[in-house]
C-alpha positions in Angstrom: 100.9 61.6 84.7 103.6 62.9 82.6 106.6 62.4 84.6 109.3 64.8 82.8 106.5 67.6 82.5 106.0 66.8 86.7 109.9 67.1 87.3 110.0 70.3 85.7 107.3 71.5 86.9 107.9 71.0 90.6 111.3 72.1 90.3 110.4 74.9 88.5 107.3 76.4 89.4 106.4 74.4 93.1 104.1 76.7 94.2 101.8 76.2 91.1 102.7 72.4 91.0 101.6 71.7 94.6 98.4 72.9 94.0 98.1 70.6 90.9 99.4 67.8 93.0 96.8 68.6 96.3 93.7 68.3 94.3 95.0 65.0 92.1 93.5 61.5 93.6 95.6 59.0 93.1 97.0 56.2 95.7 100.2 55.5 97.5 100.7 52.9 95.2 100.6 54.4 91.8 102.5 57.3 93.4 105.7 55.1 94.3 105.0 52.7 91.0 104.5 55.7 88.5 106.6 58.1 90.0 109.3 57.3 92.9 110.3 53.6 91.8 111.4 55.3 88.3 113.6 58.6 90.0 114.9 56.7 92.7 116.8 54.6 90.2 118.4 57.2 88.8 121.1 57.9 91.5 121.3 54.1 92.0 122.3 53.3 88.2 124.3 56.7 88.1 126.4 55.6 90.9 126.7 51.8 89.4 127.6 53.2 86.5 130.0 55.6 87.9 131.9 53.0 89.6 132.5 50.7 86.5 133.9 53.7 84.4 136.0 55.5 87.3 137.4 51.7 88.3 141.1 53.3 89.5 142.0 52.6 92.9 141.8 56.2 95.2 145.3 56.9 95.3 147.5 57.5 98.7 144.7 55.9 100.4 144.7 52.0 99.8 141.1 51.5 98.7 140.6 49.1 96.1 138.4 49.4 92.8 135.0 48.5 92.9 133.8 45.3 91.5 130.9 44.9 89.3 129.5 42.2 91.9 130.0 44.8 94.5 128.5 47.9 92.3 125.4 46.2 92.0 124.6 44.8 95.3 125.5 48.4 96.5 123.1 50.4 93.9 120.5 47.9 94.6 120.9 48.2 98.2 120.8 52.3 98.1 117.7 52.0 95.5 115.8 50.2 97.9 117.1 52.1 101.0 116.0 55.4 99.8 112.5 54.0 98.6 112.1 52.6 102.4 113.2 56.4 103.3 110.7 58.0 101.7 107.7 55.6 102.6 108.8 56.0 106.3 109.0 59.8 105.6 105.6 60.0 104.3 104.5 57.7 107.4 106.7 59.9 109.5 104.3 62.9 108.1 101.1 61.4 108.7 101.6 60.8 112.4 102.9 64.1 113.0 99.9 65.5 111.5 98.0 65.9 114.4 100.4 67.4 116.4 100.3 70.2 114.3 96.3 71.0 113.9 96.6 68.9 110.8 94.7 66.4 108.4 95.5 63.0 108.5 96.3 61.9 105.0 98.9 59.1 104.2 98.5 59.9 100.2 98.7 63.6 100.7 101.8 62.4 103.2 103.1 60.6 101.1 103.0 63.1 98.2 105.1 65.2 100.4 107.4 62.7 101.3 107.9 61.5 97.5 107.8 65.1 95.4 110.2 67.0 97.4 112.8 64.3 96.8 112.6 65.0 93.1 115.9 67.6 93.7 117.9 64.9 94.7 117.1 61.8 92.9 116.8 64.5 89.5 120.6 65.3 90.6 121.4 61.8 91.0 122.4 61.4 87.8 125.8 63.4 88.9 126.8 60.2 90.9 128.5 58.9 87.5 131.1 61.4 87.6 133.4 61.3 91.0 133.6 64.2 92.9 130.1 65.6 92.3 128.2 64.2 95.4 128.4 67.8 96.9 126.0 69.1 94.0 123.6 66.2 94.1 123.5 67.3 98.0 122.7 70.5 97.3 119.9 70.1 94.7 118.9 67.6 98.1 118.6 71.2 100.2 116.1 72.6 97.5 113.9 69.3 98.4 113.6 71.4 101.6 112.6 73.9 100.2 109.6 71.8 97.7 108.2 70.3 101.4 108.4 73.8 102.8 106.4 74.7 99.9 103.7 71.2 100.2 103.2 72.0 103.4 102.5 75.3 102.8 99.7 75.0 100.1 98.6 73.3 102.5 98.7 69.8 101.6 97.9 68.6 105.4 95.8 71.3 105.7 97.9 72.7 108.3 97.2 75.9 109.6 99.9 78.6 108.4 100.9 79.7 112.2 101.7 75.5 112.8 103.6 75.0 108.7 107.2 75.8 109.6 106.8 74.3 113.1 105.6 70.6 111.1 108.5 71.5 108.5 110.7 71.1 111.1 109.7 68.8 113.4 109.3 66.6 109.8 113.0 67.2 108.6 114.5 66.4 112.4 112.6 62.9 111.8 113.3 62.4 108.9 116.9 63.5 109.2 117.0 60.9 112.0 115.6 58.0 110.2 118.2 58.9 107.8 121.3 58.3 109.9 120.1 55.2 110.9 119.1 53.7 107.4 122.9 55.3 106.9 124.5 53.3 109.2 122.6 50.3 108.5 124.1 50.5 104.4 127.3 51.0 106.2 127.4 47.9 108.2 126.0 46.3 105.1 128.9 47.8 103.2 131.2 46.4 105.8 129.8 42.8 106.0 130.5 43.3 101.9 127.1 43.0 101.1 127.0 46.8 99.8 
């Protein structure tokens, strides 16, 4: 798989892309190797980055510049936190399926889970310059969109009365898992670790 032509592709044409994507075979493994491992260090090293170049204490608030010790425990910590999102996602999306008159399928799950993050880690790269985090959370909002559109092709084979229901019921999860994997980095971040 050619990974730039697949980035542009699903966030450019996603309806035609999903398609591609539902009648490839390839396993959960390849998936993260080829394809998620490589994006979701783009935010992480963007952010690392970031912080080494933009070193200046925030002003009127007290908070000390970032170390390189602490830069790099916290991008390796938010590299591996959002890889453990999206493989819960995609497990989150597998045992929904049936709830929903939908096909089991972890890969096709996980395909879900890993494509429509391709906004945000894409984005990521906005992380090096402070004060940009809002745009790299919105090009996260069109990764709602991409599932919407997944589910839709169908890629669970869900039927098209039940699609927005799943969509939903998916993000909530999903959105839940989030917070918690949040706080968890903030303790982390707290203990200095992060």
């Amino acid at each position: 798989m050619d990974m730039v032509r697949r980035v542009q592709a699903i966030l450019l044409r996603p309806k035609d892309e999903w398609a591609k994507i539902k009648g490839e075979t390839t396993s959960v493994a390849k998936l993260f190797t080829s394809y998620a491992m490589v994006l979701a260090a783009v935010p992480a090293a963007a952010k690392f980055v970031g912080r080494l170049l933009f070193r200046s204490e925030i002003p009127f608030k007290g908070v000390p510049a970032w170390s390189v010790g602490r830069s790099l425990s916290n991008a390796v910590l938010s590299y591996l936190f959002s890889l453990a999102i999206v493989y819960l996602a995609g497990l989150i999306i597998d045992a929904l399926a049936p709830n929903f008159s939908s096909k089991r399928s972890l890969t096709n799950a996980m395909k879900l889970a890993v494509y429509s993050m391709t906004p945000f880690w894409a984005a990521g790269v906005l992380y090096i310059v402070p004060g940009l985090d809002v745009l790299v959370t919105l090009a996260g909002l069109y990764g709602l969109y991409l599932l919407y559109e997944g589910f839709h092709t169908p890629m669970m084979e869900t039927p098209k009365d039940r699609t927005l229901g799943f969509v939903v019921v998916s993000v909530l999860a999903v959105a839940a898992l989030f917070l918690v994997v949040s706080l968890i980095f903030i303790l982390f971040s707290i203990w200095g670790v992060a």
